[in-house]
N, C-alpha and C positions, 0 to 999 in steps of 0.2 A: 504494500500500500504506500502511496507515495506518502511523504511528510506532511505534518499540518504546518510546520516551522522547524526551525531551527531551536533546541532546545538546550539552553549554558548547564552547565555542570551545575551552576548553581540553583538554578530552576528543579534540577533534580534531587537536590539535595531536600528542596521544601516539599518535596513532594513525598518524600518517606516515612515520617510519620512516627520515627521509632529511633532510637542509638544508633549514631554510626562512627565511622573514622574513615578519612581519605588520607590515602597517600598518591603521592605526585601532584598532576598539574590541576588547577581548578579554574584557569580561562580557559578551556575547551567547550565545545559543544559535542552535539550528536544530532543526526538528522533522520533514524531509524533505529529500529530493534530486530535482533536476528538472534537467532541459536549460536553458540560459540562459534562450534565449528563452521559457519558460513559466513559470521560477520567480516566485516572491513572496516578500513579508518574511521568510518564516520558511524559505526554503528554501535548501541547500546545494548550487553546482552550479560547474561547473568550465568554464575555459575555454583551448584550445586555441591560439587564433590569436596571430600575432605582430605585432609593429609596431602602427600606429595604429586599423589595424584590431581587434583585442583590443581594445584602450585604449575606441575607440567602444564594442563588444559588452558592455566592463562596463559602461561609464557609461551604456546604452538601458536594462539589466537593472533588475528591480527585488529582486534575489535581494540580500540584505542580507550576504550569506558568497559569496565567490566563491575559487577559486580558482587560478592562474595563472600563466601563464610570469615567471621571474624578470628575463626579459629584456626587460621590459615596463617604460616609466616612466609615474609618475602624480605629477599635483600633489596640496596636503592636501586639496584639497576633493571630492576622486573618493575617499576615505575617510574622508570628516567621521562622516559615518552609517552607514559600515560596514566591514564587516572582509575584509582582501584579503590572502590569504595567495599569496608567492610561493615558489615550488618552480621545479626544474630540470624535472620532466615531471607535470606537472598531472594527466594522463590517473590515471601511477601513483599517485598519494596519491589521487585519486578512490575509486579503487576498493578502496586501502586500508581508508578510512574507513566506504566500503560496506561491505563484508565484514565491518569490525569493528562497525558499528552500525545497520545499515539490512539487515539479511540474517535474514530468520528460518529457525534449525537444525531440520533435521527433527528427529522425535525419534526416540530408538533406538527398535529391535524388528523383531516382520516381523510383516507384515499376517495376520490369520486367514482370509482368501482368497488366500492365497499356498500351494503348494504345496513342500513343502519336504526335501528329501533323508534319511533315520535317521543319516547318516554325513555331513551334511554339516557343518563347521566356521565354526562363523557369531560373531564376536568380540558380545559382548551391545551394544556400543556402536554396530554397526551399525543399519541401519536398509533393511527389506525393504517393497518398496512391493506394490499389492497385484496378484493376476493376473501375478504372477511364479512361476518356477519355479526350483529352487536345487538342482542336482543334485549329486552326490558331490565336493564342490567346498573349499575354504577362503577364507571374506571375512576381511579383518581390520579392525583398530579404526577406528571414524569414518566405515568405507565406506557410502554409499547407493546403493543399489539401486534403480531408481526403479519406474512399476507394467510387469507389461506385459514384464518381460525375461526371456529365457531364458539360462539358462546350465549347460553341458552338464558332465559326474562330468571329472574333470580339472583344471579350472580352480584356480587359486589365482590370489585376488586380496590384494593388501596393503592399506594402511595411506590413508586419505584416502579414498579412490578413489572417483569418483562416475560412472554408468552411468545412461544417461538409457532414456527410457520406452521401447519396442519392439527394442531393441538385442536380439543374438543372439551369445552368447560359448561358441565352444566346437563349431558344428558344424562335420559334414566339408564338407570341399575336393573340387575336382575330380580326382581322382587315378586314373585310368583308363591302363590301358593295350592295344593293337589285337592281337590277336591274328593265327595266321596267317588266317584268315579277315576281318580287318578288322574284327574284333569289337572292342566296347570292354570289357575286363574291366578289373574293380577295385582299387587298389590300396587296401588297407585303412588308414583313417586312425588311427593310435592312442596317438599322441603327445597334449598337453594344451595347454592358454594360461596363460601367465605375466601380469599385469599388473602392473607393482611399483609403488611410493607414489605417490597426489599424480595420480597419471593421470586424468584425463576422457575418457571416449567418448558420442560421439553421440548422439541417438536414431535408431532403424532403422540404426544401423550392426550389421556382420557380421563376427567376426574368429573366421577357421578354426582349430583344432586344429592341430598335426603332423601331418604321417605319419610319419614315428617319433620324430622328435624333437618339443621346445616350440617353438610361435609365444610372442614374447617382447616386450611391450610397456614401453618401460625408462621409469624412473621422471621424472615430472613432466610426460612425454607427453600432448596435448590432440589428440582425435582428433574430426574434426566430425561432422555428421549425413549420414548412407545413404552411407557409407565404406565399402568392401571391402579386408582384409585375410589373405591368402590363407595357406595351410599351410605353416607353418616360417617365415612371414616372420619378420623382427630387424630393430626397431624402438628406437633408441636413447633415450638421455633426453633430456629436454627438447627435445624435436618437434614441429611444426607441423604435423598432418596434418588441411586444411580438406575442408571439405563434399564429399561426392561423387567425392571421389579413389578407383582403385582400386590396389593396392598387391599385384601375384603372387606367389604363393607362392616360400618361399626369397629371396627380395628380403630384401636390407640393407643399410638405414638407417641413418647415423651419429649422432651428436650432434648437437642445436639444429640439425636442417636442420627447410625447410619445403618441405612436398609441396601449394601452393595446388590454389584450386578447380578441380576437375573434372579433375586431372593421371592420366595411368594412368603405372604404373610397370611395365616387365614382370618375367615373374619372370625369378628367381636372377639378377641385375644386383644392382652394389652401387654407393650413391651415399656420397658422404663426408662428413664433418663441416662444419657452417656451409653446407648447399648449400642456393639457393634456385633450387626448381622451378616457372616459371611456370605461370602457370590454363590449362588446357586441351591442356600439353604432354603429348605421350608417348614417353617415354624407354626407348627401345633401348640403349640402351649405360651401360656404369659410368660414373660420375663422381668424380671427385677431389676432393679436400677445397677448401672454398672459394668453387665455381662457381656461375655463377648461370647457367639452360638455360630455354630457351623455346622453345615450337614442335613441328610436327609433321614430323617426327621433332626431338627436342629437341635446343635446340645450342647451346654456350655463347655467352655475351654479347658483343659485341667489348669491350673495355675503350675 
């Protein structure tokens, strides 16, 4: 992606948010970000590794701004020519510096191939991509909406909130019930989706309505792509729920767990705060705060 500007050393320095130390120059710029091994003179990229290894990784690099674990030592001549900034987690100021200078904002509004609700509530700062549909719903400020998403009268989403392209927010769940003939009659869905701030959902992800009450997606929530989320679920804040998880109705979720790849959760089970779910586990049973379950059927770790 070409540059938005020319961005000084020092410019990045405010943009990290956390302890650092530089060594070498600090009138440079940078004009880009690259992975180590592709960068060049003018490019901004970070590095990961620890011990000598890192140490090699800068000095091969030809990226003139690096920057890296603070628990890395270097002589003056590994920063005669450039600037090496160290931090406690490299990853995070990365991406800091990303977001704050290398990220182009969509801009507000919604597309005039968008289809869009008489009643729907849309904060003007938002932004509605196109071949979307926006039903009797509430977005609020800064949310994007990307092309391509459906979302169903109900809905209220908040504040940040980004919804990538073919996502589905708002239909019904399976909710049937057998009659005495073994029939399946219908339980009618009629509850809504909550999403609160700051939350990310997938593309092609599908998060159902209630049946009578909200599914509730809590705030700062990152939900991946072709995700299931089923009616009434309660999904706490700051979650990890990656790619291809499916997640049953009435299922609850606590705080900062994660639900890795490919995990099914059944419903009405509730797992607890801090828990992490291995990729491809499926979990029958509650979990208590803290635990970390793998497997089929999912089972905590030995310590």
């Amino acid at each position: 992606m070409p540059p938005l500007h020319k961005v000084s050393i020092n410019q990045l320095l405010k943009s990290l948010g956390m302890n650092f130390t530089v060594k070498g120059r600090r009138d440079g710029y940078v004009i880009s970000v690259s992975r180590i091994e592709d960068a060049d003179d003018n490019s901004l990229t970070f590095c990961n590794k620890k011990g000598e290894e890192g140490v090699q990784l800068i000095r091969n690099s030809r990226a003139n701004t690096v920057i890296c674990s603070d628990e890395l030592m270097f002589s003056p001549n590994d920063y005669k020519a450039r600037t090496i900034i160290l931090v406690s987690d490299p990853r995070l100021a990365m991406l800091r510096i990303m977001q704050r200078h290398f990220v182009e904002k969509p801009v507000p509004g919604i597309s005039p191939i968008s289809v869009i609700n008489d009643n729907a509530r849309i904060h003007p700062t938002a932004c509605i991509g196109p071949n979307s549909y926006i039903g009797r719903c509430e977005i609020g400020e800064h949310s994007i909406i990307h092309g391509n998403v459906f979302i169903y009268d109900g809905t209220r989403i908040g504040r940040n909130v980004m919804i990538q392209a073919g996502a589905v927010i708002g239909a019904e769940g399976q909710g049937f019930e057998r009659n005495d003939k073994r029939e399946l009659e219908k339980f009618p869905q009629v509850g809504g989706v909550i999403i609160e701030n700051d939350v990310e959902v997938g593309s092609n992800t599908s998060i159902m309505r209630g049946a009578m009450g909200d599914t509730l997606i809590g705030r700062g929530t990152k939900i991946g792509h072709l995700c299931s989320i089923g009616h009434g679920a309660i999904i706490g804040k700051h979650c990890m729920i990656i790619s291809k998880s499916m997640i049953g109705g009435s299922a609850l979720i606590g705080d900062y767990t994660q639900i890795s790849f490919g995990a099914c959760i059944r419903n009405k089970i509730t797992i607890g705060n801090n828990v992490i779910v291995g990729m491809g586990s499926v979990v029958t049973e509650s979990i208590s705060d803290g635990k970390v379950v793998f497997g089929v059927p999912a089972k905590e770790r030995a310590k």
